[in-house]
N, C-alpha and C positions, 0 to 999 in steps of 0.2 A: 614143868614136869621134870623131876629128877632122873637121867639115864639111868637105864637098867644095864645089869651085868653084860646081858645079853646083847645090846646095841650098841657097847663100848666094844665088846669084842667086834663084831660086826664092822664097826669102824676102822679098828686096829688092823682086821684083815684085808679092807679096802687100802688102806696104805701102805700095804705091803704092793701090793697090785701097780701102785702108782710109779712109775718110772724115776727115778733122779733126773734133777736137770742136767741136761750135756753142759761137759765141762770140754771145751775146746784143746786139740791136741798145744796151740800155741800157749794158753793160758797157764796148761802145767808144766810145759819147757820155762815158760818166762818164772814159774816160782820156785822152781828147781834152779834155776840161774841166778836168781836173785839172793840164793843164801849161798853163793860158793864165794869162793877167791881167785884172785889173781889178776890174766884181763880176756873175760872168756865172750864168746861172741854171745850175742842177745838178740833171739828172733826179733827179727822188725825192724834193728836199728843198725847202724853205723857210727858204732863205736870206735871213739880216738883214745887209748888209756894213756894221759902223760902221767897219772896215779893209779897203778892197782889197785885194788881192793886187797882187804887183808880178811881175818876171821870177823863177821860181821858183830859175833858178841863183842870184839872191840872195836868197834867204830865209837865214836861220837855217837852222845842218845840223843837223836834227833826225832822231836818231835812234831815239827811242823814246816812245810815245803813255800819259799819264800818264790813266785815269781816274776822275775824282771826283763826290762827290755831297754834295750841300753841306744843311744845317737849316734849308732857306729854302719859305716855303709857294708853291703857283702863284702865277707870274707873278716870282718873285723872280730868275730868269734874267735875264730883262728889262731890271729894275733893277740885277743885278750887273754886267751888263755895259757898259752904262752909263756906271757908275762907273768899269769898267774902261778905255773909251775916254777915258773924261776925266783919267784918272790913270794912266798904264799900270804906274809902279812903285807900285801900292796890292798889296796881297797876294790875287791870284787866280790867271786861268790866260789863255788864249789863246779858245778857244772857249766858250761857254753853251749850254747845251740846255734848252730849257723845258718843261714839262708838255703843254703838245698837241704838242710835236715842234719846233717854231720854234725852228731854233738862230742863234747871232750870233756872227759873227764880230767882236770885240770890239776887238783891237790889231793893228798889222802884223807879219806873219810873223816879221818882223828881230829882233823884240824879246824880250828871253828875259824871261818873266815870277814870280811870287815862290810858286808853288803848292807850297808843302812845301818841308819840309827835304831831303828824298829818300833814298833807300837805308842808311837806319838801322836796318834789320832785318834780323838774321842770324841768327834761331832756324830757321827753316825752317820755317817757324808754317803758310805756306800755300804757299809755292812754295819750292824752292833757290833759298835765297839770294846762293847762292856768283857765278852771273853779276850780280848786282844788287847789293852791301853796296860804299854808295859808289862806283858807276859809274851808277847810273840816277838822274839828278839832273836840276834843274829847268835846267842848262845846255846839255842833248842831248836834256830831251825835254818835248814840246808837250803841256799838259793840256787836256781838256774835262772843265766840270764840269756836274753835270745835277741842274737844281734838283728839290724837290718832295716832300723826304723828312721833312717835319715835319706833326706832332708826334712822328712815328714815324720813327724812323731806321731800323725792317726794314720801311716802305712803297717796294715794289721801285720801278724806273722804272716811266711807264705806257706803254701798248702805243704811241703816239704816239711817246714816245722811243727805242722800243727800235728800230721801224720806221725812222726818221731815223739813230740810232747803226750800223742794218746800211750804211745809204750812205754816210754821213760815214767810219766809221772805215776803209770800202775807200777813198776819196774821200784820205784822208789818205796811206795806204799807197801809191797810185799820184803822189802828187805828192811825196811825200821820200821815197820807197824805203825804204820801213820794212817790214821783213817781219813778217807778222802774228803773231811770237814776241817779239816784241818792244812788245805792247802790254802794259801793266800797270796793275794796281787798287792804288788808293792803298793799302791795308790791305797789299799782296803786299810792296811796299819800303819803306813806312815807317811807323814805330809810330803808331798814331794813335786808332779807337775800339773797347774791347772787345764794344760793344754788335752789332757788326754788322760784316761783312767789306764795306767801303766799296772801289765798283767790281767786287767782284770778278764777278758775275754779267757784268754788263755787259764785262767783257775776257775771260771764258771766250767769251761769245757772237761776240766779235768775230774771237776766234782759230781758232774753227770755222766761222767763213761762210765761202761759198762765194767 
């Protein structure tokens, strides 16, 4: 049965009636934050800037969110990043997350950094491979690595990280338009260690938040 005028209006008036979803006072601080400059504080997090931010239309166009977890015991966030600002082409990433949560911002956005070879896996071992084998490379997309997995490389992140990785990786998605199918675990693109699906928890988690 074809709608009549009459029942489309009807409808039309019923959604007016219908409330919007609440958008959380934190939600629109975090995306008002996420397009500014400089090194402005970010509800939820504890932010280290050894790189500000600049005007986001220049950043690097990053499209896809690489993440990793590195054999370094607490604190070693810290120190990679560090290294990282004082060297920005040494072999890391863009972000560090530490064991209580304390992430740093380590190099400026512009700069593409040396995190993996990228998308050299096409078994289909953990994700299709097919959108990722050699397209998701360390040229289109931003890594965060999160210290703290030694001497155990299956010691998950701790609850401090995981807390910080639900702000950061929305935090990230609202400032490069990265939509959250697009975040990836090192192990998902690129071969790397048998012992343990490195990232993966941490980019399921990301891609399901809210």
């Amino acid at each position: 049965m074809r709608p009549t005028l009459l029942s489309i209006r009807a409808a039309l008036a019923l959604l007016v009636l219908i409330p919007p979803l609440p958008v959380s006072a934190e939600d629109l601080d975090l995306a008002t934050v996420a397009r500014s400059s400089g090194t402005p504080d970010i509800p939820g997090l504890k932010m280290v800037w050894l790189a500000p931010w600049g005007d986001p239309a220049n950043a690097h166009p990053w499209t896809n969110i690489i993440v990793h977890q590195t054999e370094g015991p607490a604190g070693s966030a810290r120190s990679g990043a560090l290294a990282q600002a004082k060297n920005p082409k040494r072999r890391g990433v863009t972000l560090w997350v530490e064991t209580d949560g304390t992430v740093y911002w380590a190099v400026p956005e512009t700069l593409v950094t040396l995190h993996g070879d990228g998308a050299n896996r096409n078994d289909n071992r953990y994700i299709d491979n097919g959108p990722t084998y050699r397209k998701v490379v360390r040229d289109n997309s931003i890594g965060v690595e999160f210290a703290g997995n030694y001497p155990d490389v299956g010691t998950p992140a701790t609850v401090a990280q995981v807390a910080a990785w639900r702000v950061l990786s929305k935090l990230l998605r609202l400032r490069y338009g990265i939509a959250r199918e697009r975040i990836y675990a090192h192990n998902w693109i690129d071969y790397k260690d048998a012992r343990y699906c490195e990232g993966c928890a941490l980019a399921e988690l990301a891609r399901a938040a809210d």
